[in-house]
C-alpha positions as CSV (number, residue, x, y, z in Angstrom):
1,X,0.0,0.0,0.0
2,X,1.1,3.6,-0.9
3,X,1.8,5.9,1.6
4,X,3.9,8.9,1.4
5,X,7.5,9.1,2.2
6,X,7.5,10.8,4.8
7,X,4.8,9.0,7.0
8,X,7.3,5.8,6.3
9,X,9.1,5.5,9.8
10,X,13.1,6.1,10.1
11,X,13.5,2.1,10.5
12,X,12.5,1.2,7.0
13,X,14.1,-0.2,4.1
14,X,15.4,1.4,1.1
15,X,17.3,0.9,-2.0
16,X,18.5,3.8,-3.7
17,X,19.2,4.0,-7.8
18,X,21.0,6.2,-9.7
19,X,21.1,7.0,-13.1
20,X,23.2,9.3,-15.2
21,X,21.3,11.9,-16.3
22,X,18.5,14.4,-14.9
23,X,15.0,13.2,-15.0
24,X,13.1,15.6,-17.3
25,X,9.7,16.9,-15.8
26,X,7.8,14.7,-18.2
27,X,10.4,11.6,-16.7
28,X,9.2,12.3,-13.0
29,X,5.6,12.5,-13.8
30,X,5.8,9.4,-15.4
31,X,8.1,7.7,-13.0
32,X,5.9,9.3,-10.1
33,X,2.9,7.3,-11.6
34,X,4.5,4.3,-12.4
35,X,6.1,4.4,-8.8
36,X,2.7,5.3,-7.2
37,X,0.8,2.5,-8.9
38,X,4.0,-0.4,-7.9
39,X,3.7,0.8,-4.3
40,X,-0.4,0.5,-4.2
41,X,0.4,-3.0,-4.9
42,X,3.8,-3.9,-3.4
43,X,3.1,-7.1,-1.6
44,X,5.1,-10.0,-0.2
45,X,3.2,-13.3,0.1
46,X,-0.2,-11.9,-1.2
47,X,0.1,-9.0,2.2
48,X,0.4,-5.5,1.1
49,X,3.2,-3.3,2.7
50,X,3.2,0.7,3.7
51,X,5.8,1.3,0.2
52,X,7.1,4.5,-1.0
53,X,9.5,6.1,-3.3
54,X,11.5,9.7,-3.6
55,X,13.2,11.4,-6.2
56,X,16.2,13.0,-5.1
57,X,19.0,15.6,-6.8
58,X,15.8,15.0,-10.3
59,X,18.5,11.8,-10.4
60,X,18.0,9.4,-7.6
61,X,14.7,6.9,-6.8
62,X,15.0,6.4,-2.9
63,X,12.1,3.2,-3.2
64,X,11.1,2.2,1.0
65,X,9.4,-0.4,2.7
66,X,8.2,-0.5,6.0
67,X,9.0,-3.7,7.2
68,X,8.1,-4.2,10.5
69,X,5.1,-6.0,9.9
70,X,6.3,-8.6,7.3
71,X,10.0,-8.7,5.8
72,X,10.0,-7.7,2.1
73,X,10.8,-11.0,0.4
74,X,13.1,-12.1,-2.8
75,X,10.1,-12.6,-4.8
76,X,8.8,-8.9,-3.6
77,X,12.3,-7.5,-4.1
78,X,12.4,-8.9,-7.6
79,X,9.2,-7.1,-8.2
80,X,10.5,-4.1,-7.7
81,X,13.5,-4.4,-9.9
82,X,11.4,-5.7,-12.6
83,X,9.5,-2.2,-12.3
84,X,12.8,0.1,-12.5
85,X,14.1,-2.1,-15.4
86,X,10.5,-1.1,-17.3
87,X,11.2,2.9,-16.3
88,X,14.7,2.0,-17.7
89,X,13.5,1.2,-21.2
90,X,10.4,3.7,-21.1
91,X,12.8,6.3,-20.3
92,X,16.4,4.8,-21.7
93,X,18.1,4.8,-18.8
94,X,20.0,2.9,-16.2
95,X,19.0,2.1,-12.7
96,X,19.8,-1.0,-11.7
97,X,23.8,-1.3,-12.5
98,X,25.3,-1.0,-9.1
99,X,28.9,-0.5,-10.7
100,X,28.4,3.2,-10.1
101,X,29.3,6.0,-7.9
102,X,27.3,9.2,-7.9
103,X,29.4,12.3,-6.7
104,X,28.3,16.3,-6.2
105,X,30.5,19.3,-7.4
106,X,31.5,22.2,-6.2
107,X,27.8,23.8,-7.7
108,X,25.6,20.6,-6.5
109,X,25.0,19.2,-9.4
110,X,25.0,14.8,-9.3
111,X,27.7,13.2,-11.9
112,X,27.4,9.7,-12.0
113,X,30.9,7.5,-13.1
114,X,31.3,3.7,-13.6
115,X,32.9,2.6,-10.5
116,X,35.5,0.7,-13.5
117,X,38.1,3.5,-13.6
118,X,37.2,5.9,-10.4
119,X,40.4,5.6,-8.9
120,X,42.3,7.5,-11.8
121,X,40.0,10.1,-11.4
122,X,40.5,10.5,-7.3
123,X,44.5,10.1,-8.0
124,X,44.6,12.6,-11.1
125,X,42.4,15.5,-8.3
126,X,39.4,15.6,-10.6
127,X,37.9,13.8,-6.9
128,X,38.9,15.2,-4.0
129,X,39.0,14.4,-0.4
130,X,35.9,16.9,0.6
131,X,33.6,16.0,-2.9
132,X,30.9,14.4,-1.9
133,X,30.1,10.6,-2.6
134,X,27.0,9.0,-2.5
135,X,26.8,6.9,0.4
136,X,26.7,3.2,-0.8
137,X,26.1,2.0,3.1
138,X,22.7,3.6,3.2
139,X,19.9,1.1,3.9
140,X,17.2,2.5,6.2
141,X,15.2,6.3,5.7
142,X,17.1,7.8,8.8
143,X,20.5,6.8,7.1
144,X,19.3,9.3,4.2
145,X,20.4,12.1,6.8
146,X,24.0,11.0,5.6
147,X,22.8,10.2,2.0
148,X,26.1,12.1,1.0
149,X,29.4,11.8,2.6
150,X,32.9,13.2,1.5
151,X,34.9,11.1,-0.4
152,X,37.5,11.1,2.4
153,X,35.0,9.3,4.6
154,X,33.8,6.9,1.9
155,X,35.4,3.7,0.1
156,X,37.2,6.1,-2.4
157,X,39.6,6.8,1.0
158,X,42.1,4.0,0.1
159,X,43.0,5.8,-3.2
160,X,44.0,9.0,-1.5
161,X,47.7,9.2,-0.3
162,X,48.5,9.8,3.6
C-alpha cells in the first residue's frame, strides 16, 4: 500500500538507484505514476506493505518499505526491480547497475561515473578528499540524513595518499 514518504518511519528499508542523467519533468511524472501505482500494490506473500518512493537531486529513486510487519521478500524484491528495469527502457536509462558512484561538485550538481576507472580520477584530483560521494552503506530512511558523505570518509579513502 502507498503511503507517502514521509509517513514511512526512520527504520524502514530502502534501495537507492541512480542513473546518469536528470530526470526531465515529463520523466518524473511518469516515474511518479508508475512508482505510485507499484507501491499500491507492493506485496510479499499476497500482504500488502506501507511502500514509498522519492526522487532526489531530479537523479535518484529512494524506493522504501516498511518492514516491520512482514519482511519484504526475494520474490517482492524482484518485483521491484522488474518495475525500475520497465522505467529503464520507457525512459532509456540505467537504474539497476550498481557498478556506479554518484558524486556532487563544487555547484551541487550529481555526476554519475562507472565505478571501473574511479580511482584515476581521485589520484589525477578531478575527486577530492571533501567532494561528496554517494553513500553506498545507506539502507534505512534515517541513514538518508547522511545520503552524501565526502569522499574522504567513503570507500574512495584508500586511493588518497597519507
Amino acid at each position: 500500500m502507498y503511503v507517502s514518504f514521509d509517513q514511512l518511519p526512520a527504520h524502514s528499508r530502502i534501495w537507492v538507484y541512480q542513473t546518469e542523467r536528470q530526470f526531465s519533468p515529463t520523466d518524473i511524472s511518469l516515474i511518479q505514476s508508475t512508482l505510485k501505482r507499484f507501491c499500491e500494490g507492493w506485496n510479499t506473500h499476497g500482504n500488502l506493505m506501507p511502500t514509498s518512493f522519492q526522487i532526489l537531486e531530479s537523479q535518484l529513486i529512494v524506493l522504501g518499505v516498511d518492514e516491520s510487519g512482514l519482511g519484504a521478500s526475494g520474490c517482492s524484491i524482484d518485483s521491484s526491480v522488474k518495475t525500475l528495469r520497465e522505467l529503464e527502457k520507457t525512459l532509456n536509462i540505467n537504474l539497476t547497475d550498481q557498478g556506479k558512484v554518484s558524486l556532487k561538485n563544487n555547484d551541487g550538481q550529481v555526476a554519475v561515473y562507472p565505478a571501473i576507472g574511479i580511482k584515476s580520477r581521485v589520484l589525477s584530483g578531478e575527486i577530492g578528499q571533501k567532494t561528496l560521494v554517494l553513500n553506498p552503506l545507506v539502507k534505512i530512511k534515517k541513514d538518508l540524513e547522511k545520503v552524501w558523505i565526502s569522499a574522504n570518509d567513503s570507500w574512495l579513502n584508500k586511493y588518497f595518499p597519507n
